[in-house]
LUMBA-629657 format. One record per atom (N, C-alpha, C, O, CB): residue in one letter; x, y, z. Coordinates in steps of 0.05 Angstrom, whole numbers, plus 5000, padded with zeros to 4 digits. Glycine has a CB too. Example, Ala and Ser with C-alpha at 12.3 -4.5 7.8 and 13.67 -1.06 7.14 Angstrom:
residues 2
A526448865156
A524649105156
A526449345156
A528549345169
A522649115181
S525749555142
S527349795143
S525850015157
S526850235161
S528249885114
END
This chain:
residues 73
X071747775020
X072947615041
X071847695068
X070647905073
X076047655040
X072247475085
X070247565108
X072547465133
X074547335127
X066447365107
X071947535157
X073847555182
X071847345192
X069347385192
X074447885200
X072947135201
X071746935213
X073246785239
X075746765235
X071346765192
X072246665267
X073746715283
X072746385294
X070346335296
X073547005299
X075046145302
X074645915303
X075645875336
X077346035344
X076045755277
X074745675351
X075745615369
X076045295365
X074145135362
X074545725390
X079745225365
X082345035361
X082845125402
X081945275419
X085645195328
X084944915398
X086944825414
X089244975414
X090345005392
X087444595408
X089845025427
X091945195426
X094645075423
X096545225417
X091945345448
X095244775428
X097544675418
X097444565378
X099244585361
X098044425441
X094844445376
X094044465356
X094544775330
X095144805306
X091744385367
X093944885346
X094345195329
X096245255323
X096645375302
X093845415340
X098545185346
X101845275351
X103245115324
X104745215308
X103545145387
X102344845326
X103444645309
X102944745278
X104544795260
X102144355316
X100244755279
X099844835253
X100945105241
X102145095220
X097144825250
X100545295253
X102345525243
X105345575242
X106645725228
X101645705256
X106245345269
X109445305262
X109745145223
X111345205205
X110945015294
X107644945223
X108244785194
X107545065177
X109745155170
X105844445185
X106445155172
X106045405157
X108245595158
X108745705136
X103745545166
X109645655177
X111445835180
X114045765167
X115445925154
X111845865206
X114545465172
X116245265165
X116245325127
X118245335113
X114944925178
X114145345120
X114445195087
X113345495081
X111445465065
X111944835074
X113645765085
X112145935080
X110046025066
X109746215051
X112946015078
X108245815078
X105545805067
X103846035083
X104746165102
X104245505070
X101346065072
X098446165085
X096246125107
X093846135104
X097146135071
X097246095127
X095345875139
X093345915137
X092045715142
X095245815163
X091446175128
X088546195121
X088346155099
X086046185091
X087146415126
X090046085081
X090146075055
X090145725051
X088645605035
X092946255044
X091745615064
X091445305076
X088345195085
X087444975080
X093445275105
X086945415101
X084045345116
X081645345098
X079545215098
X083345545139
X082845605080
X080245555066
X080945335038
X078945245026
X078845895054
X083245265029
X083644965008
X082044795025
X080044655019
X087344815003
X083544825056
X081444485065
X078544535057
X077144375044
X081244395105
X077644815070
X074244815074
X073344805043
X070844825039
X072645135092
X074844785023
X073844804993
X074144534983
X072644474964
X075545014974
X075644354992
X076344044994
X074243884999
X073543694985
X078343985014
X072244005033
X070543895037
X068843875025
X067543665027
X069943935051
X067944115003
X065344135003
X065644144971
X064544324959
X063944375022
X066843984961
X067444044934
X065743664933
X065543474948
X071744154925
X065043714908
X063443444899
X064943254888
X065243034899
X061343474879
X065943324867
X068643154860
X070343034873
X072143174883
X070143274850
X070342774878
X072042714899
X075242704886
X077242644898
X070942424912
X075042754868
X077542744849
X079842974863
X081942954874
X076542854813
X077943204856
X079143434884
X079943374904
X082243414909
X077543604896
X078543264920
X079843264947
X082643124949
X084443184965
X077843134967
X082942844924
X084842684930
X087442884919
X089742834926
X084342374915
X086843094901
X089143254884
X090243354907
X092543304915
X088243504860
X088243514921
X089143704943
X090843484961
X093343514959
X086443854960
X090243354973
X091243104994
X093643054977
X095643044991
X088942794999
X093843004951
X096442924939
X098943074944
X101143014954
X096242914913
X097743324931
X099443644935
X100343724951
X102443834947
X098443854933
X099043704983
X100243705006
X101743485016
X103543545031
X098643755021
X101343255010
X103843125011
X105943154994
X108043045002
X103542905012
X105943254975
X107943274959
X109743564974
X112143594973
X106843294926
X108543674981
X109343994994
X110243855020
X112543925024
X106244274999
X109543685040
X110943615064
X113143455061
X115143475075
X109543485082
X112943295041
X115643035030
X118043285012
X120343225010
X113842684998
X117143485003
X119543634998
X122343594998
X123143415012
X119443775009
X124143764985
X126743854992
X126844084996
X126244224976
X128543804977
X127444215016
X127244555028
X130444655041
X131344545061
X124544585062
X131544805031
X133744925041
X133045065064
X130745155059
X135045095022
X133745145088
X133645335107
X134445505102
X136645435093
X134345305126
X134345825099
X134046035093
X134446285110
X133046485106
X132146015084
X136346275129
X135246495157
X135746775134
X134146945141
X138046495198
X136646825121
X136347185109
X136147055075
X137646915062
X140147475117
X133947175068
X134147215040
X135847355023
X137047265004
X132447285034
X135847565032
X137547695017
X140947665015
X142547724998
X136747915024
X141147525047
X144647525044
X144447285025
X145547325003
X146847455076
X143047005029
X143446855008
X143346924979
X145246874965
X141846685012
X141447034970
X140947164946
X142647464927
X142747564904
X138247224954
X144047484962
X144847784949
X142348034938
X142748194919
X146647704920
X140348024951
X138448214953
X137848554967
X135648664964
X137248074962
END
């Protein structure tokens, strides 16, 4: 794995890591699906991925402020 360093927008960035924060996802883990999306030949891929993430934004998500009190953890 390699440390790689992009220059975004800074409201752009905010947004995107708030949606990541939101659904407790990866956001480098999110960057490199896209950059593997692009460059993948199959266009079959790209539409799965595109599916998947909409299926992950159209969700049902409980809000959660403590895991453990919900869970009893």
């Amino acid at each position: 794995m390699v440390l790689k360093t992009f220059n975004v927008q800074e409201e752009v960035y905010n947004k995107f890591s708030s949606f990541c924060k939101g659904y407790g996802i990866s956001m480098s883990k999110q960057i490199e699906r896209f950059m593997e999306s692009m460059i993948e030949e199959d266009p079959v891929a790209k539409s799965e991925y595109l599916e998947k993430l909409d299926r992950i934004r159209k969700g049902k998500f409980i809000k959660v402020k403590s895991f453990a009190d919900r869970y009893g953890l």
